[in-house]
N, C-alpha and C positions, 0 to 999 in steps of 0.2 A: 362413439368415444374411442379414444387411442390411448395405449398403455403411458404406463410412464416413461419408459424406455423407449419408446416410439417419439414423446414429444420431446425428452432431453436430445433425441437425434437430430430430430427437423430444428431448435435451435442452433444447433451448434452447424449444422450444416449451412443454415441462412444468416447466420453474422460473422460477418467481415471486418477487420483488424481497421481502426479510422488509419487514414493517411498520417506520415509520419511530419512533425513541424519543430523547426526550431525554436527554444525558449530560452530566456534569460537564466544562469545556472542557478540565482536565490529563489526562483521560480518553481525548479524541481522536485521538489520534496517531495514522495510518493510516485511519479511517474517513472516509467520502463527506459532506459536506451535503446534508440531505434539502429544504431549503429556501432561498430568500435571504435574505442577512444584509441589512440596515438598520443604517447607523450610529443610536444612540440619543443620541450628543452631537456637539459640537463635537469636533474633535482635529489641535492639544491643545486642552483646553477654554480657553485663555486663551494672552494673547499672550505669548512663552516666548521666553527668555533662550537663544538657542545657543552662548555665551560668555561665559566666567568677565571682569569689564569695568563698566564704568559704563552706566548708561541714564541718558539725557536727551534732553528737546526739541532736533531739528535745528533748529528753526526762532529758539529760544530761542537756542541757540549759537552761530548766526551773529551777533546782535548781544553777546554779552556769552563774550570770550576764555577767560574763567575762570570756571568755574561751581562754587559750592559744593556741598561733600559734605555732604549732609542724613542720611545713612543708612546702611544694607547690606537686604541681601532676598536669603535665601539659598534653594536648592530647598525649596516645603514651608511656606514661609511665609504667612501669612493675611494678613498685610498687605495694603492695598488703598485705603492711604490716596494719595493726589493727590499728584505732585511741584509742587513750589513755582516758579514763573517763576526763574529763576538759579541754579537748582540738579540737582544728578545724587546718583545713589544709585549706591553700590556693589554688585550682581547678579552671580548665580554662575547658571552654565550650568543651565538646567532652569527656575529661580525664575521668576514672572510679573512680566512687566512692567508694572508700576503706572501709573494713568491720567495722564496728563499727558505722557508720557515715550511717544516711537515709534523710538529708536536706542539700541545697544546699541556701545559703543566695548569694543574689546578690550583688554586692562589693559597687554597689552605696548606698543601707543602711546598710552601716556598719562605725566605724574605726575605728582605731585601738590605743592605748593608751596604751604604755609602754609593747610590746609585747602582747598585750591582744585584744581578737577582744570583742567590744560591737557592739551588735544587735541592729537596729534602724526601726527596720520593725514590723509596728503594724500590718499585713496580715498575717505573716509567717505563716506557715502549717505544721505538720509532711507530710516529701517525696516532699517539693515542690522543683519545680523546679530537681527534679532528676529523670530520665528517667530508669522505672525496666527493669531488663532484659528482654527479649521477649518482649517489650511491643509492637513493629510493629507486630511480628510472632513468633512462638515458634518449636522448632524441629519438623520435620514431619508434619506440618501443610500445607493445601491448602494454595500452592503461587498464581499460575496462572495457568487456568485451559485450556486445549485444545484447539486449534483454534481460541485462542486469537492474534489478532495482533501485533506483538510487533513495540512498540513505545520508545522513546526515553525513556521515565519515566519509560517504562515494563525492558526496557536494565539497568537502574539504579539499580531497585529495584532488581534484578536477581543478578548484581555485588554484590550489599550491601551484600546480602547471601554466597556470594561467589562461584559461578555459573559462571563456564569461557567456556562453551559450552553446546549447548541446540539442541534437536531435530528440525526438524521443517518439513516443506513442501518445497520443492528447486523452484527456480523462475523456470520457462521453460527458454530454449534459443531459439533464433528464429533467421532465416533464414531472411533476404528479397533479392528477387533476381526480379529485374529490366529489364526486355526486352522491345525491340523498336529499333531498329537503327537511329530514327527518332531525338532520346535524346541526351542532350546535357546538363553537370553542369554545371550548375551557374558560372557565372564568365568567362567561355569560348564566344568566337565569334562564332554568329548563322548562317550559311548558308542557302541560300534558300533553304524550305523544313523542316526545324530542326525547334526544341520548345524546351523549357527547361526543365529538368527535374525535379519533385515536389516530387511525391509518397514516396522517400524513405527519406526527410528530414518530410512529412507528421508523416511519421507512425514510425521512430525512435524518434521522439517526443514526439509523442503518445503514444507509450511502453516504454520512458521513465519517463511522466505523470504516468504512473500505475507503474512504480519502477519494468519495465521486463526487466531483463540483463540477459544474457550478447547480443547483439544483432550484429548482422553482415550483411553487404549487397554487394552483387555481383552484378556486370551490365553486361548484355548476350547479346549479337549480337539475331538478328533472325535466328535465326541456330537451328537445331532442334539437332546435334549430339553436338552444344556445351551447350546447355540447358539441353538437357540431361544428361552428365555430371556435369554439375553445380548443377543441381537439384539431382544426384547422389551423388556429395559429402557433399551435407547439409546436405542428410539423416544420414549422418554418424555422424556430431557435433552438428546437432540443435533436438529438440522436437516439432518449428512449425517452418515451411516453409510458409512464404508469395509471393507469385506471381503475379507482376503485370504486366497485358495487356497479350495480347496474349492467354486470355483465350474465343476467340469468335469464330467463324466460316470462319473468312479472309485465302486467302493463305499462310500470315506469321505469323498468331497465331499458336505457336506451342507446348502449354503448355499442352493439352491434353494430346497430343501422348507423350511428354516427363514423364509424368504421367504413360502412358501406357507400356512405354520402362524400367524404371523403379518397375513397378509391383505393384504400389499406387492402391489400389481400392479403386475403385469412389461411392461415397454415396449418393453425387445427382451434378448436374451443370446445374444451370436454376432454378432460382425462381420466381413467378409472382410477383414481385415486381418493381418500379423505385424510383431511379436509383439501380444499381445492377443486372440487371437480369441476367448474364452472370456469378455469382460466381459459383463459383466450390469448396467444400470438398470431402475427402480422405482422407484414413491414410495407414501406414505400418506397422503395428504390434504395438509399441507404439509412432508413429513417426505420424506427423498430417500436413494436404498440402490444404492450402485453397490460390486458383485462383480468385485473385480481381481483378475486370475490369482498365483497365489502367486511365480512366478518373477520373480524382483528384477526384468532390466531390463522385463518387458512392463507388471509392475504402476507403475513408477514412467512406464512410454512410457505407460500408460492416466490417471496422473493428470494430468500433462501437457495431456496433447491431448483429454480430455474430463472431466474432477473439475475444474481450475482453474476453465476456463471456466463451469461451473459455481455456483463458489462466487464467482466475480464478479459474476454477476448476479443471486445474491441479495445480495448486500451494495454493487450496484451501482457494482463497477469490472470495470475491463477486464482480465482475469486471463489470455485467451489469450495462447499466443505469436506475438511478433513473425512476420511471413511476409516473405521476403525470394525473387526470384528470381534467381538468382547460376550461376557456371560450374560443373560438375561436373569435376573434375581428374582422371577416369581411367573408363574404359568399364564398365559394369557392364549384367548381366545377369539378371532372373529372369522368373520364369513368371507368365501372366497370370491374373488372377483375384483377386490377395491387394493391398490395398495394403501398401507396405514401410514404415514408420517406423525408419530407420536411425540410427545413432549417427556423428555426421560434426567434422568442426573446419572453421568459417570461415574464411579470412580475406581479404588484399587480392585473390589472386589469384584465390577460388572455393571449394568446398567440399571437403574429400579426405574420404571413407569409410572407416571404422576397419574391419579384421577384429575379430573377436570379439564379430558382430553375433549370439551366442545370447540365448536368451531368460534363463537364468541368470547370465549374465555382467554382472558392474557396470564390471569392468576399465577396459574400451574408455569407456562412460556416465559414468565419473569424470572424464576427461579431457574429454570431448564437449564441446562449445559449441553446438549444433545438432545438433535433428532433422531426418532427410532424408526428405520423402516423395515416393514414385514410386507413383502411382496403378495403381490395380486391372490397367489395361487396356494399361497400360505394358510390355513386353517387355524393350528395351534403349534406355540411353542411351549416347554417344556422349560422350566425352573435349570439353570445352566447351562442349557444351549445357545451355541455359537450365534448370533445374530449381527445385525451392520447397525451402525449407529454413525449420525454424520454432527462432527463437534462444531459447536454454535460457538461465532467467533468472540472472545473474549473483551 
């Protein structure tokens, strides 16, 4: 067996960021920029009405009290003809402001009297109210730079430019593939012996919490020639394969050898940790097989705290959890050698530790907010000691 810290190493050391691919920009939502943006125009491209109102020469206005109404220029308009010396145009919010003309009066002081607009605005400004070209960004200028996120507001501003596909980092696709013959979905009647199945509504949850698509899940008899195949053909459409159960030492765990029959090498299987101690990673050249124990809470504490991190750094974001070190609100005690990843609740005062820290248990994991870990070498903590706790994503 290898510590914890040992197998968080060999992940991160044996996955690789996927190749970077262009996508359509309504596509983006949650993926990374694989590259810098560069604005490609002006923006706005032209000087832009931020008020429904007249546009005229300040400098025009000052000598002549009344200026005639020569027009309208509504949003969208091609116009682009010259305002005339002693005259304003009528402009609505958006529409560009036509040459000759650098102020934008807003309609409620003004009116108008026999064709003729008077100004009632004792603020007015040269340029108010009118938006220069560039003034957001200007050709070739830093848009957004690398390995930024895109959000909702990054997809706007990217449109506004005119930018209808961008680089980026591709999500992974992932595999889950379900052994037991013991399972049985939800919703079916349970014979004696059978339990229900959880794991794969678990962790399609979970990878949909972190925005990982496209996701897929096969359920496998205990058969070692049809697990093998099953486990054969996700190498071909996914980048991570998840496994649960059947990665122990029973006569019907058969996820090793399936492993082996397919030509996966194995990076480690056995960590001194609980729960978990039965995971297993591997990869295939860029194809990645991590064996989570079948038991709800260890497989969902294994995805967690070694699958996320994971699949952030092929799609290059930050997918571990938060680590925080905070008070422990009551003395707790185990034996040395395991680390613990416990099921705990934050908050102002410090962390409290749930009972019903089994390995089958969801109970206590439903409610949780945080993982608690107490290292390998750890005996007892003490009621207010500093301990690490890693915050479970909201």
């Amino acid at each position: 067996m290898i510590s914890v810290v040992e197998a968080k190493k060999i992940i991160w050391e044996n996955v690789a960021p996927l190749p970077l691919q262009n996508i359509s920009l309504e596509k983006t939502a949650g993926y990374v920029l694989a590259k810098d943006i560069f604005s490609p125009i002006h923006l706005p491209p032209f000087p832009q009405s931020s008020m429904d109102g007249y546009a005229f020469s300040f400098s025009d206005w000052q000598t002549n009290e009344k200026l005639k109404i020569s027009g309208s220029i509504p949003a969208g308009s091609q116009n682009n003809d010259e305002l005339k010396p002693g005259s304003a145009v009528r402009i609505f919010t958006g529409a560009a402001v036509p040459p000759g003309a650098d102020t934008v009066v807003m309609q409620e002081k003004t009116f108008v009297e026999n064709d003729a607009l008077i100004i009632c605005d004792e603020n007015i400004k040269q340029g108010m109210n009118v938006r220069p070209a560039g003034l957001e960004i200007k050709p070739n200028v830093f848009a957004l730079k690398k390995d930024t996120f895109i959000n909702p507001a990054s997809i706007g501003f990217l449109a506004s430019m005119g930018i209808n596909e961008v680089p980026v980092y591709p999500k992974p696709s992932v595999t889950i593939i379900i052994t037991g013959d013991e399972l049985k979905e939800p919703g079916s009647t349970l014979l004696h012996g059978q339990i229900y199945e959880s794991n794969s509504y678990t962790l399609v949850a979970a990878l949909e919490q972190l925005r990982i698509a496209p996701v897929y899940v096969l359920r496998v008899k205990d058969d070692l020639a049809l697990l093998t195949g099953s486990l054969k053909e996700s190498l071909l459409k996914s980048d991570v394969i998840l496994l649960t159960g059947g990665i122990s030492v029973g006569d019907y765990d058969f996820v090793l050898q399936a492993t082996i029959n397919n030509n996966i090498q194995k990076l480690f299987h056995r960590i001194k940790q609980k729960p978990g101690k039965p995971l297993y990673f591997g990869k295939l050249e860029d194809k990645y097989v991590f064996g989570l124990p079948g038991n709800p809470a260890s497989s969902l504490t294994c995805f967690y705290e070694y699958v996320a991190p994971a699949l952030g750094k092929l799609c290059n974001r930050d997918l571990s959890l938060k680590k925080l070190r905070v008070p422990i609100m009551q003395d707790f005690k185990k034996p040395a050698g395991l680390t613990y990843f416990l099921k705990g609740y934050y908050d102002d005062m410090g962390v409290h530790i749930f009972e019903a820290q089994e390995s089958f248990r969801l109970s206590s994991f439903s409610t949780a907010n945080c993982l608690v870990q107490i290292d390998e070498e750890i005996t007892e903590c003490k009621k207010g000691e500093l301990i690490e706790i890693h915050l479970l994503p909201e």
